[in-house]
ZAMARGU-4260 file (C-alpha; in steps of 0.2 Angstrom, whole numbers, plus 5000, padded with zeros to 4 digits):
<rodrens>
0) 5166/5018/4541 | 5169/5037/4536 | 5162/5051/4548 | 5150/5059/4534 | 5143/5042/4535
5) 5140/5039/4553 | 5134/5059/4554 | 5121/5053/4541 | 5115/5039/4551 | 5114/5051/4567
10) 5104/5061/4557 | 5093/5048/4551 | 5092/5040/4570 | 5089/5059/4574 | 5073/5061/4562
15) 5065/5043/4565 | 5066/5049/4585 | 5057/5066/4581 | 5044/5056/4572 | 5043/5046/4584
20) 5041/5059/4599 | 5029/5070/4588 | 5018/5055/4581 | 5001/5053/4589 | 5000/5036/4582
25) 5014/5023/4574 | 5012/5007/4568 | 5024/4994/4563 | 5019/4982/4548 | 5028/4969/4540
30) 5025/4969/4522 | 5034/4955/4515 | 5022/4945/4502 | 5014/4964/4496 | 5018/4967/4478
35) 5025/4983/4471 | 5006/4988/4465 | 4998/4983/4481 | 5012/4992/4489 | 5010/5008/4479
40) 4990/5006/4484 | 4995/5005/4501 | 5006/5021/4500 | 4991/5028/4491 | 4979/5025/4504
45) 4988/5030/4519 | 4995/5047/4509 | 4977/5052/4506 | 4972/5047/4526 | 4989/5059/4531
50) 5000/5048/4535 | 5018/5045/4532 | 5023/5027/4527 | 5042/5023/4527 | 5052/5006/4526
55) 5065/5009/4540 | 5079/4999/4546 | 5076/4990/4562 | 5095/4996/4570 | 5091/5013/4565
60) 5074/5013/4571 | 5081/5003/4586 | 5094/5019/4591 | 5077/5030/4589 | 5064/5020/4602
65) 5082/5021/4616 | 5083/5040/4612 | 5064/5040/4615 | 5060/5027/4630 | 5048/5020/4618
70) 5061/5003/4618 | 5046/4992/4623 | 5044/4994/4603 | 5059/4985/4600 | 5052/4968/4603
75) 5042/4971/4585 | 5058/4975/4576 | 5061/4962/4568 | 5059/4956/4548 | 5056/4969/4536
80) 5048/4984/4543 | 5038/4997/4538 | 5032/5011/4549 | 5017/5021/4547 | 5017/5040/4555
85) 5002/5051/4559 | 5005/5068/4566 | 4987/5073/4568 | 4975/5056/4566 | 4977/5044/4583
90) 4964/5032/4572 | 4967/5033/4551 | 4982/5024/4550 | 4976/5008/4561 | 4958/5009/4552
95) 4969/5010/4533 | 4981/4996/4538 | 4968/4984/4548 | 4957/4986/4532 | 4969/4984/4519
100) 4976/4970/4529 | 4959/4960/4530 | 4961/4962/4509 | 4978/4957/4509 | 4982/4945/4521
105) 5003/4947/4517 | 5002/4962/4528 | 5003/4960/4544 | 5001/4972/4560 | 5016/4971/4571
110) 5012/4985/4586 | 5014/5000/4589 | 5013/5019/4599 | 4998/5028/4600 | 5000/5044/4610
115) 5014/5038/4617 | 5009/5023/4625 | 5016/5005/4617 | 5003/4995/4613 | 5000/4979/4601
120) 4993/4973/4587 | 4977/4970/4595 | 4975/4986/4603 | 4979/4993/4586 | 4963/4984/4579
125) 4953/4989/4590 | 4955/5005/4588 | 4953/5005/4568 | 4937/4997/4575 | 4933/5013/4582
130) 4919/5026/4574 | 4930/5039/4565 | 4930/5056/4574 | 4917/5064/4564 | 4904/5049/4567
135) 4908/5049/4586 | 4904/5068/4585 | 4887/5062/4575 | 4886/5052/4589 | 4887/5065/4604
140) 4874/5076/4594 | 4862/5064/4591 | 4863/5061/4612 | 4862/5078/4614 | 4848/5082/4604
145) 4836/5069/4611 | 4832/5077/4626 | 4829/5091/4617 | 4818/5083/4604 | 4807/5074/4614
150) 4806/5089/4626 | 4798/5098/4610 | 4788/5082/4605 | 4778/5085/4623 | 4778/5102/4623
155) 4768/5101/4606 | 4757/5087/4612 | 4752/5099/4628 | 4749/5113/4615 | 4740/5103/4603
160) 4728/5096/4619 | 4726/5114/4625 | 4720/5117/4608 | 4707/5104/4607 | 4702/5111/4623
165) 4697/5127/4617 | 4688/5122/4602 | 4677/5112/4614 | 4676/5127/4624 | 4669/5138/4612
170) 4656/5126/4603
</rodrens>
């Protein structure tokens, strides 16, 4: 083997290891029995969530998880791989994959590394089980606000008794 190519592959390792390390979330899928359309809708759906979707060979990604300490992933490494990366979104991937993989029972969820931590596929589903961030925010407020409202709701009541009160008063 020529040392350009063994320096690309060190470079490839290299990358697949930074993404790993920078990732809040990676999951491993295998894809065999997806066709190219339902491929391309999958790449589709996942680019449009933020995330990165690469077919990556298991040795190279292999190399990666021992530079990482993330080698408790290796166990999923096996069969066509393909590796879904999201830099900002712990949850998007696992919710796009577990929901395309309900409509298209060829994909399948291996594992994966949320924040760092090795976890399976059923954790993974959990998680795309999960409210989104925006509906857990809906969520607190909503919490938050009840107090408040129903604080209100017998302030007004007193006010309104105080009032029929005084009209009494007066007649």
């Amino acid at each position: 083997m020529s040392t350009a190519a063994i320096e690309k592959k060190k470079q490839v390792v290299a990358e697949i290891a930074e993404k790993l390390t920078n990732s809040k979330s990676t999951i491993l899928t295998d894809y065999r029995g997806l066709n190219v359309a339902e491929m391309n809708e999958l790449r589709k759906q996942l680019r449009e969530a933020g995330v990165e979707y690469q077919v990556l060979k298991n040795t190279m990604t292999r190399r990666a998880t021992a530079q990482t300490d993330l080698t408790d992933l290796d166990e999923h490494l096996n069969g066509p791989t393909a590796i879904a990366f999201s830099d900002e979104d712990v949850v998007a991937p696992a919710k796009v994959l577990h929901q395309f993989s309900k409509e298209h029972k060829s994909l399948e969820i291996k594992g994966g590394v949320v924040e760092g931590t090795v976890v399976s596929d059923e954790k993974i589903k959990e998680l795309a089980e999960l409210p989104s961030q925006d509906g857990l925010v809906s969520m607190l407020l909503s919490v938050l606000q009840a107090p408040l409202r129903n604080f209100a709701l017998a302030v007004q009541a007193v006010a309104d008794k105080d009032g029929e009160g005084e009209e009494t008063q007066e007649a």
